[in-house]
C-alpha positions as CSV (number, residue, x, y, z in Angstrom):
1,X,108.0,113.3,111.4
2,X,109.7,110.9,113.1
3,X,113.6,109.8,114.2
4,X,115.1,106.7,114.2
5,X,118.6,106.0,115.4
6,X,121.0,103.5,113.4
7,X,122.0,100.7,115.6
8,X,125.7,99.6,116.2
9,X,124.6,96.9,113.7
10,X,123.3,99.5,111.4
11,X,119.8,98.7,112.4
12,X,116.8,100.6,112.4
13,X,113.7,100.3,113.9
14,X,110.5,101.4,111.9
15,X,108.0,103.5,113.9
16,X,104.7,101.6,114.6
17,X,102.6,104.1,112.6
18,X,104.8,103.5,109.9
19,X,104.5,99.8,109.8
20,X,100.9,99.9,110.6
21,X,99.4,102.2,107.8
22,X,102.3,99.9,105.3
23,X,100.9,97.1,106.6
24,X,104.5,95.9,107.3
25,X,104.9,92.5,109.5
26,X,108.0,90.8,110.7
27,X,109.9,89.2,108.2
28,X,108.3,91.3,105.3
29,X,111.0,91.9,102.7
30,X,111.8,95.9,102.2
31,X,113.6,97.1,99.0
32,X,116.4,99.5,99.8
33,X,117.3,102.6,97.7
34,X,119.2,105.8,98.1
35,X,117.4,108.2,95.9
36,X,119.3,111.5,96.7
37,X,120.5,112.1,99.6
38,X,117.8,110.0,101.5
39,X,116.6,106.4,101.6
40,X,113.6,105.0,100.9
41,X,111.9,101.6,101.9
42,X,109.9,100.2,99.4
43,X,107.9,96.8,101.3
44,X,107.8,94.3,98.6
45,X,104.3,92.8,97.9
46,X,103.1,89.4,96.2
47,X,101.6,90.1,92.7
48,X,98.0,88.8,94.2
49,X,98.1,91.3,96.5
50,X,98.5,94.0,94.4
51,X,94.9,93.5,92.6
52,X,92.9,96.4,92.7
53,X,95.2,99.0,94.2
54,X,94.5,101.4,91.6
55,X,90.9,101.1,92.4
56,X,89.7,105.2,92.0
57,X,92.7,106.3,90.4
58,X,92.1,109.6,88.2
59,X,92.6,108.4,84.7
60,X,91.9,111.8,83.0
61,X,95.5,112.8,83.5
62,X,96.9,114.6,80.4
63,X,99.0,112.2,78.3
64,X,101.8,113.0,75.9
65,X,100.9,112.7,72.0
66,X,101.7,109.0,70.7
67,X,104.2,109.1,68.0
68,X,103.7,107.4,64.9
């Protein structure tokens, strides 16, 4: 786990294993959110990049009964 320290400017810097395995590059737009007492940092993708990342995903998952 890693620390960052909040800038004068309320800047932050993310780690370089962070942005690397998120694939983050400069001038990528992050959504912000305070979910808790935390924050997360969503990176915000283009629709065309988003084809095929559920590629593998278990789809035998239990689901709730439809109602009628």
């Amino acid at each position: 786990m890693d620390t960052v320290t909040v800038s004068p400017k309320y800047q932050v810097v993310i780690p370089k294993h962070v942005r690397e395995s998120m694939r983050i590059r400069p001038g990528q737009r992050v959504r912000v959110f305070a979910y808790g007492d935390r924050i997360e940092m969503v990176p915000i993708r283009k629709m065309r990049d988003m084809r095929g990342f559920l590629k593998g995903i278990n789809t035998t998952v239990v689901r709730e009964k439809r109602c009628a």
